[in-house]
C-alpha beads as a LAMMPS data file, in Angstrom:
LAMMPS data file: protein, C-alpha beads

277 atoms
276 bonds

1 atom types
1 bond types

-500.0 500.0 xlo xhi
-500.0 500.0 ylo yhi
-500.0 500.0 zlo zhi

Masses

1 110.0

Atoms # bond

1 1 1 -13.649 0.601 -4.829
2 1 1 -13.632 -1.802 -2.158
3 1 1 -16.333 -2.180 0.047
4 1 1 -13.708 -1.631 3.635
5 1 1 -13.875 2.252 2.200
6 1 1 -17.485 2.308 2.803
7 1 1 -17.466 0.117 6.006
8 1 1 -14.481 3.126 7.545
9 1 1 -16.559 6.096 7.016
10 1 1 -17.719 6.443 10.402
11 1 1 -14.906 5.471 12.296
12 1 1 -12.738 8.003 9.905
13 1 1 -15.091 11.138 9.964
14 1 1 -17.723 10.689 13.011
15 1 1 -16.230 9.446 16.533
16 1 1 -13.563 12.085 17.143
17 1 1 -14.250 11.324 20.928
18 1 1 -15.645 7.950 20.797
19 1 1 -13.242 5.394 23.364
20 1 1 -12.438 1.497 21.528
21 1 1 -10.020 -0.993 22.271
22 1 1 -7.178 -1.712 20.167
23 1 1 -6.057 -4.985 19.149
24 1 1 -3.790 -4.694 21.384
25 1 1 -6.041 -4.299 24.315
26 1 1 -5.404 -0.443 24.628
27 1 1 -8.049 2.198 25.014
28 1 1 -7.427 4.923 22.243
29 1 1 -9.858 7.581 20.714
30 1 1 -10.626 6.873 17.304
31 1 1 -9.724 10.139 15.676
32 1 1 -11.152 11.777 12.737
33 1 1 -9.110 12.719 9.494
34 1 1 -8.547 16.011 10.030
35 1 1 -6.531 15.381 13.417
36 1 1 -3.548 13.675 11.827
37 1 1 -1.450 13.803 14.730
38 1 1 0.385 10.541 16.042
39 1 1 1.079 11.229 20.125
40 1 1 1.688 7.123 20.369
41 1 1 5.264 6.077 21.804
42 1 1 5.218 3.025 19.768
43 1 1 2.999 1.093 16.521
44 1 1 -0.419 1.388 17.170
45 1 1 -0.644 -2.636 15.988
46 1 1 1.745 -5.330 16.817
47 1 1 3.857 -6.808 14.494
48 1 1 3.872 -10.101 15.924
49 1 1 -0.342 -10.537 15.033
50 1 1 -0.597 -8.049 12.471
51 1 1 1.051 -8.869 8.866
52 1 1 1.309 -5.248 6.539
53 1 1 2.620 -6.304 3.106
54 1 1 3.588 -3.213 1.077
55 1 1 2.644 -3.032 -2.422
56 1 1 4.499 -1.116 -4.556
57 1 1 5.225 -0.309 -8.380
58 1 1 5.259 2.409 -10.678
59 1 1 1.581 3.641 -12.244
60 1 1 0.229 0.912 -13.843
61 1 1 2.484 -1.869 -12.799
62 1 1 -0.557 -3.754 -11.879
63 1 1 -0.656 -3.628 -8.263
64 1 1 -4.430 -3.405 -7.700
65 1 1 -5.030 -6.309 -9.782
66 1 1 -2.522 -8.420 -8.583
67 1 1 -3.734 -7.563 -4.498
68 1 1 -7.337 -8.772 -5.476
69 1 1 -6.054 -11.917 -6.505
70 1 1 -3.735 -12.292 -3.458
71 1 1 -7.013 -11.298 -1.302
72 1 1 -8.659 -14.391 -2.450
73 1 1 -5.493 -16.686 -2.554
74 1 1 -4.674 -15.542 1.542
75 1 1 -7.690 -13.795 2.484
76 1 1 -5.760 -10.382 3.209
77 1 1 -7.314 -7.204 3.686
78 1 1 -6.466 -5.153 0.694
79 1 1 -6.004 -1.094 1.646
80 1 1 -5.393 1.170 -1.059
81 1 1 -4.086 4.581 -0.018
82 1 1 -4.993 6.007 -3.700
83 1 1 -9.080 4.861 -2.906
84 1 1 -8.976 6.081 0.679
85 1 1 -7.198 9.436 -0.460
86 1 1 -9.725 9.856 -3.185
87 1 1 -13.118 8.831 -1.036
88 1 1 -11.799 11.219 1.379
89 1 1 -11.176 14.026 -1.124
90 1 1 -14.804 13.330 -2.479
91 1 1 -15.909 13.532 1.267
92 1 1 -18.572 16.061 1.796
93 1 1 -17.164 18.887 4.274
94 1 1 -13.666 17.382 3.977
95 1 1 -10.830 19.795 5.322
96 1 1 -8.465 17.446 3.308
97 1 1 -10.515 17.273 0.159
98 1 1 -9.151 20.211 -2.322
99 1 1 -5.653 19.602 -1.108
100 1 1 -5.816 16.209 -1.458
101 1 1 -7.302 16.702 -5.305
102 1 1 -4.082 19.372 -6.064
103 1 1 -1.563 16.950 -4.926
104 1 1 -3.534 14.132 -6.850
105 1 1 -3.681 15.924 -10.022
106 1 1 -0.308 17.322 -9.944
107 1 1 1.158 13.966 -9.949
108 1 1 2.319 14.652 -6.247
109 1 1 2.470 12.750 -2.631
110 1 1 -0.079 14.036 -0.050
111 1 1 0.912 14.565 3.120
112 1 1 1.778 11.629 4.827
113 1 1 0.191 12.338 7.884
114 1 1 -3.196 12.373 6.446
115 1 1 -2.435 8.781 4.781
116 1 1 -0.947 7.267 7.659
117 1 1 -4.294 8.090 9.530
118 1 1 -6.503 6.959 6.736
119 1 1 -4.652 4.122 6.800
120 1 1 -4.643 3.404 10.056
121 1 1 -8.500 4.045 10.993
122 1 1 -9.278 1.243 7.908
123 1 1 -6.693 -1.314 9.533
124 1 1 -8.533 -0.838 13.264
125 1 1 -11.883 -0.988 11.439
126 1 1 -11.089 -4.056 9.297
127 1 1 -10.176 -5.557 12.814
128 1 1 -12.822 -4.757 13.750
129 1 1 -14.919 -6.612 11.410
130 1 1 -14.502 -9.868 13.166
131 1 1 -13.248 -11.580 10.044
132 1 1 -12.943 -15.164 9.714
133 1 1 -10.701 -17.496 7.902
134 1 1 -6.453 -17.892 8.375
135 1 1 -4.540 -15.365 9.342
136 1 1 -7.548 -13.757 11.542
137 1 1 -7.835 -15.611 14.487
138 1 1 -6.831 -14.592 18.048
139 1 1 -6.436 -10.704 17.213
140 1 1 -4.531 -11.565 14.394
141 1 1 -4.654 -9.829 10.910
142 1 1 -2.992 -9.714 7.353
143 1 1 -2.977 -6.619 5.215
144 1 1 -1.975 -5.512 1.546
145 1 1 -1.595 -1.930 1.732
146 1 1 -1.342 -0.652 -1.920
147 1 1 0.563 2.243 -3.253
148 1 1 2.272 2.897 0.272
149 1 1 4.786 4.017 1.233
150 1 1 5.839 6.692 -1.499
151 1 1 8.130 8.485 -0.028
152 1 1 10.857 7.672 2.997
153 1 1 9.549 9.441 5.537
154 1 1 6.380 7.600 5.184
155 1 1 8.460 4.439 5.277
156 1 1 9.780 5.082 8.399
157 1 1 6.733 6.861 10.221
158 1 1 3.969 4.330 9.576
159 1 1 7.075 1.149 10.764
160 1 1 7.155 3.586 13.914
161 1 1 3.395 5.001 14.495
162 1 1 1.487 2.326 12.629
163 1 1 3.007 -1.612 12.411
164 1 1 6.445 -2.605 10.907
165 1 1 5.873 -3.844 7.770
166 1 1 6.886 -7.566 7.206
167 1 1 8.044 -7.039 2.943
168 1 1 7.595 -5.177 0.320
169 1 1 5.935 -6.675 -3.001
170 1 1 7.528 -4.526 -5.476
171 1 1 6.196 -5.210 -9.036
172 1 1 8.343 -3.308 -11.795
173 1 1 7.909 -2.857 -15.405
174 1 1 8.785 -0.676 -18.088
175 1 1 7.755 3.067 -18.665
176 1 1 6.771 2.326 -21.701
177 1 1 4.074 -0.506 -20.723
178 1 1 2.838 1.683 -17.624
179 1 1 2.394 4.607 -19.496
180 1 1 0.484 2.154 -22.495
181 1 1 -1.723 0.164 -19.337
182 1 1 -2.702 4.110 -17.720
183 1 1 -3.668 5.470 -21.397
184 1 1 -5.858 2.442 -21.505
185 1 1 -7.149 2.237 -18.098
186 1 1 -8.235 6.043 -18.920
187 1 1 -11.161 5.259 -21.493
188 1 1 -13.112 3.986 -18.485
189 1 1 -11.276 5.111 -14.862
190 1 1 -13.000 8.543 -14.916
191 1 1 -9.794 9.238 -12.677
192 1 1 -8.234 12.916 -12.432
193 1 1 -4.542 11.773 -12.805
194 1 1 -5.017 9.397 -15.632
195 1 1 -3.951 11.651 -18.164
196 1 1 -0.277 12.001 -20.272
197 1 1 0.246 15.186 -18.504
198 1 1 0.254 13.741 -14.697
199 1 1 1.124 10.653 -15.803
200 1 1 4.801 12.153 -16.924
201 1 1 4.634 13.731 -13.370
202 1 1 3.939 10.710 -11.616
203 1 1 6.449 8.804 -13.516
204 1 1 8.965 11.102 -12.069
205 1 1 7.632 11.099 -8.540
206 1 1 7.901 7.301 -9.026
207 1 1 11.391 7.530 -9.773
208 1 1 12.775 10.343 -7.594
209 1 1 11.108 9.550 -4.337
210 1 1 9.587 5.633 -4.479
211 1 1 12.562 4.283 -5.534
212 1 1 14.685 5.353 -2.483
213 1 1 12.204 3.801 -0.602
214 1 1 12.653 0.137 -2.454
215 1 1 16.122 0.825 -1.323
216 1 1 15.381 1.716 2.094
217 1 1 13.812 -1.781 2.347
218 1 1 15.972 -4.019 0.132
219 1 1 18.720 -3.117 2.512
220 1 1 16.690 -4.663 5.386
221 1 1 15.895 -7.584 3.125
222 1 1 12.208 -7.192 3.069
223 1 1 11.773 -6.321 -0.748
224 1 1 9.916 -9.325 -2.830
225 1 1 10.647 -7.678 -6.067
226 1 1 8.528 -8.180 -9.720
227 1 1 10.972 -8.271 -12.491
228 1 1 14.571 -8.730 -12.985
229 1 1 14.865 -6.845 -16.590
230 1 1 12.867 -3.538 -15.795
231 1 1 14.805 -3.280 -12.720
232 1 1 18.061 -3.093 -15.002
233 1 1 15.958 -0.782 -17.442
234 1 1 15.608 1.809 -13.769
235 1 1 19.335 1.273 -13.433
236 1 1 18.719 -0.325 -9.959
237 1 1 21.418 -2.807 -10.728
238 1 1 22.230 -3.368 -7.247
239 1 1 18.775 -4.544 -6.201
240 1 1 19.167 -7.892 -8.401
241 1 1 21.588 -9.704 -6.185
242 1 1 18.988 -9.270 -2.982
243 1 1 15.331 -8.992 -4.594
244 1 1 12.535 -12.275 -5.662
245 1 1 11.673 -11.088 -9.163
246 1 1 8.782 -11.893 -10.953
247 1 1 8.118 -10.207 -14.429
248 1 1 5.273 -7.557 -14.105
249 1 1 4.916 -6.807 -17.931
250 1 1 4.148 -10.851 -18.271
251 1 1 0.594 -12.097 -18.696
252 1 1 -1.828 -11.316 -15.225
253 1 1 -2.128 -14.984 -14.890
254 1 1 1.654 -15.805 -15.015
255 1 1 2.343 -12.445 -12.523
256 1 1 -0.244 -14.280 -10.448
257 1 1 1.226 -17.598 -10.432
258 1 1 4.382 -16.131 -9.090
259 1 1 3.649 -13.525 -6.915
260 1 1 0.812 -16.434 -5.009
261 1 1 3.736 -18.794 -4.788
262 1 1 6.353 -16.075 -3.041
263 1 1 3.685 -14.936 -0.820
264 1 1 3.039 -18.519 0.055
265 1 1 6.767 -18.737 0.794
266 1 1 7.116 -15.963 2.721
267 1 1 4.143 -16.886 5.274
268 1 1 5.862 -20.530 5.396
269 1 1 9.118 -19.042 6.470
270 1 1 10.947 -20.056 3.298
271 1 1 11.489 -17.001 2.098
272 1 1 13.639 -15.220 4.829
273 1 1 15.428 -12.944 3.104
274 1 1 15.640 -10.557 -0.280
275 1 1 16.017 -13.363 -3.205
276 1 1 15.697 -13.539 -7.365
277 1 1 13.254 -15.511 -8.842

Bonds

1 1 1 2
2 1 2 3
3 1 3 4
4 1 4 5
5 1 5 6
6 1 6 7
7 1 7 8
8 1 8 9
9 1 9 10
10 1 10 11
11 1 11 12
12 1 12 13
13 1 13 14
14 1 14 15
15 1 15 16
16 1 16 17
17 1 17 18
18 1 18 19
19 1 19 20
20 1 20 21
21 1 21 22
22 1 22 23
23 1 23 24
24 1 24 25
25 1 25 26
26 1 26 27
27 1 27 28
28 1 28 29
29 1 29 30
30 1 30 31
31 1 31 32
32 1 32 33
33 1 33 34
34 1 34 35
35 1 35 36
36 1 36 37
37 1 37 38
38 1 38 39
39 1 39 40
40 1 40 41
41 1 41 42
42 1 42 43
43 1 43 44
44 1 44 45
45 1 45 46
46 1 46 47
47 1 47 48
48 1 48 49
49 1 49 50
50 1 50 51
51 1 51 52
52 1 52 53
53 1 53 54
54 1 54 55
55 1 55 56
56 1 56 57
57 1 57 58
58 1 58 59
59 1 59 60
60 1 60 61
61 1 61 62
62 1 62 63
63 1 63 64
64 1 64 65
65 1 65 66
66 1 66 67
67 1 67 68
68 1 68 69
69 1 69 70
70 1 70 71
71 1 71 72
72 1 72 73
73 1 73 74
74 1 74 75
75 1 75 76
76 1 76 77
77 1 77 78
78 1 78 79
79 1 79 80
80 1 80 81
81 1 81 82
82 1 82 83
83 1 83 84
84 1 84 85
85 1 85 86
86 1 86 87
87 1 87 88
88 1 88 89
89 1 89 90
90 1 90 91
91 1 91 92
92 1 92 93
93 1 93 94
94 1 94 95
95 1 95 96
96 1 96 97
97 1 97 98
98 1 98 99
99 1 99 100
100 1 100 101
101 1 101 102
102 1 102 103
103 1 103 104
104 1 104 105
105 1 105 106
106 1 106 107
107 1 107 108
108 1 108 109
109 1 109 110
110 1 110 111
111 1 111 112
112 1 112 113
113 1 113 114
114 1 114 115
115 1 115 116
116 1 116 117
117 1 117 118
118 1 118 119
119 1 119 120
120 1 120 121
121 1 121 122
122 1 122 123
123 1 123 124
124 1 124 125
125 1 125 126
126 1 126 127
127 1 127 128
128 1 128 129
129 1 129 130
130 1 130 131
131 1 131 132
132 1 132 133
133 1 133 134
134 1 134 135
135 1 135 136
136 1 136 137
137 1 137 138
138 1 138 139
139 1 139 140
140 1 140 141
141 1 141 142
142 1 142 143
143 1 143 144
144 1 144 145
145 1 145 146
146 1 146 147
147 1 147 148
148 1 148 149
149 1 149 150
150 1 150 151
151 1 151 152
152 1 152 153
153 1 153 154
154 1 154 155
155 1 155 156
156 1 156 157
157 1 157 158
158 1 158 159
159 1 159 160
160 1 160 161
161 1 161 162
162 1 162 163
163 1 163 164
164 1 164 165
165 1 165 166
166 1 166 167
167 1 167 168
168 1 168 169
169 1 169 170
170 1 170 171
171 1 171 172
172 1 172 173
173 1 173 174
174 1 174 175
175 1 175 176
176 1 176 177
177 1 177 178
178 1 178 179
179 1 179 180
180 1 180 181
181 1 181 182
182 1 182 183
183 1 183 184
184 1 184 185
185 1 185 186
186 1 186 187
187 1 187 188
188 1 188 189
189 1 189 190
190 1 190 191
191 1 191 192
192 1 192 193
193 1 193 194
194 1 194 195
195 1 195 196
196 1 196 197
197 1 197 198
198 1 198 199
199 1 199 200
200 1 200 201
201 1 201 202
202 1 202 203
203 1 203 204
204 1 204 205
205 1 205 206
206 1 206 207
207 1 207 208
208 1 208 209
209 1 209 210
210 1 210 211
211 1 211 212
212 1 212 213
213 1 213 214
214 1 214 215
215 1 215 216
216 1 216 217
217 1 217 218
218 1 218 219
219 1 219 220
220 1 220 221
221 1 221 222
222 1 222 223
223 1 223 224
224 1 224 225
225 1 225 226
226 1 226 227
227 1 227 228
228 1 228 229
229 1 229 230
230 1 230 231
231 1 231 232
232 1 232 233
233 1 233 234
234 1 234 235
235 1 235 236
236 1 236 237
237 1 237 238
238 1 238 239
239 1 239 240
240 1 240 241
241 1 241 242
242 1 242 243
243 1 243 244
244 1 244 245
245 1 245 246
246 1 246 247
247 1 247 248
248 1 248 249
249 1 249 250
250 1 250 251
251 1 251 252
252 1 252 253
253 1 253 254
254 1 254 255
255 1 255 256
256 1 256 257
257 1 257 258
258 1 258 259
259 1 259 260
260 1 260 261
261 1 261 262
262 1 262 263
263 1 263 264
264 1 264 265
265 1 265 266
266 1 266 267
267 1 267 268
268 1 268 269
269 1 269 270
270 1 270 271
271 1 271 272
272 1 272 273
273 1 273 274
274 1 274 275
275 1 275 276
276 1 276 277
């Protein structure tokens, strides 16, 4: 789990009344998780300093590997929603904890406003931190936020309460080679969802409510996309004229390879626009 889930704790669950600047110079209270509720006019972060990258797949696509080795390529801030949702569901006291474990087991999406806080309270405390190194200087900051958004309405509340997400890395593969990487990945994850029962069910969240959202974005040409054949297998035929494409079932070094050099692209302004690789 990475070590920002440890560093957030306080700032999630202790300071419901305690006063800090935001990167953008405004005073806010730093709320805890159980008050979810967004009374900003505007994103909490600006856009113009703060880089979000959206990481999305299916289960098992190979999202958290690939944003660890992105972290060290760009020195991002990697935010998983599943960790955050899970350290706060094994939070002692937790108001959020047993729902948080039904939707998790049952394959489901949690309610986004508890996400979009968690989320939010790691990217001010990651801030926060003081961090060195490009991409952090002058108030500025780069994030991979992992397994986010899920569902549209996330999509469009965290662009409007949180910071407009610059792209979407999308990495796609079959169902057949998540379902094969989650069965393995269960020997040793001790996680409650990595079985074939909510696997199945998360394979058809996945489909009914992510996908929309990889629409949502490709139509604002923010989707870097990982693979041009499983995107044919998903029948999303009329992504492949607009998405970059790099092959998610190929080796982790060759994913890597690719997905280092779009990113690179992207933060040199080459890549401007929804293209296949």
């Amino acid at each position: 789990m990475p070590a920002i889930i440890d560093k957030i704790a306080d700032a999630l669950h202790l300071h419901a009344h305690k006063k800090e600047e935001h990167p953008t110079g405004e005073s806010s209270s730093v709320q805890p998780t159980t008050e979810v509720a967004n009374e900003s006019k505007g994103p909490v972060f600006d856009n113009t300093k703060i880089t979000v990258l959206f990481v999305l797949g299916g289960p098992g696509a190979g999202k958290g590997t690939q944003c660890a080795n992105l972290v060290n390529d760009f020195g991002f801030c990697h935010l998983s929603a599943g960790d955050l949702l899970r350290a706060e569901q094994n939070r002692p006291g937790s108001e959020h904890g047993e729902m948080i474990r039904t939707y998790i087991k049952e394959g489901q999406v949690v309610p986004m406003e508890v996400t979009i806080k968690l989320l939010e309270n790691a990217m001010r405390a990651a801030l926060q931190e003081g961090r060195e190194g490009e991409g952090w200087q002058g108030g500025k900051g780069r994030f991979l936020v992992d397994g986010f958004p899920r569902k549209m309405d996330q999509a469009v509340k965290f662009d409007e309460d949180v910071c407009e997400a610059r792209a979407v890395l999308f990495f796609a593969t079959t169902e057949e080679e998540m379902q094969k990487r989650l069965l393995k990945r269960a020997e040793t994850s001790g996680r409650e969802d990595d079985n074939i029962e909510s696997i199945k069910k998360r394979f058809k969240v996945y489909q009914d409510q992510t996908m929309p959202v990889i629409e949502y974005y490709n139509k604002q040409t923010k989707v870097i996309s990982v693979s041009y054949f499983s995107l044919l297998v998903l029948g999303m035929h009329s992504l492949l004229t607009h998405c970059v494409q790099i092959d998610a079932t190929a080796s982790i070094e060759e994913v890597h390879v690719n997905a280092k050099d779009l990113v690179a692209k992207l933060f040199s302004g080459e890549v401007t626009r929804n293209v296949t690789a």
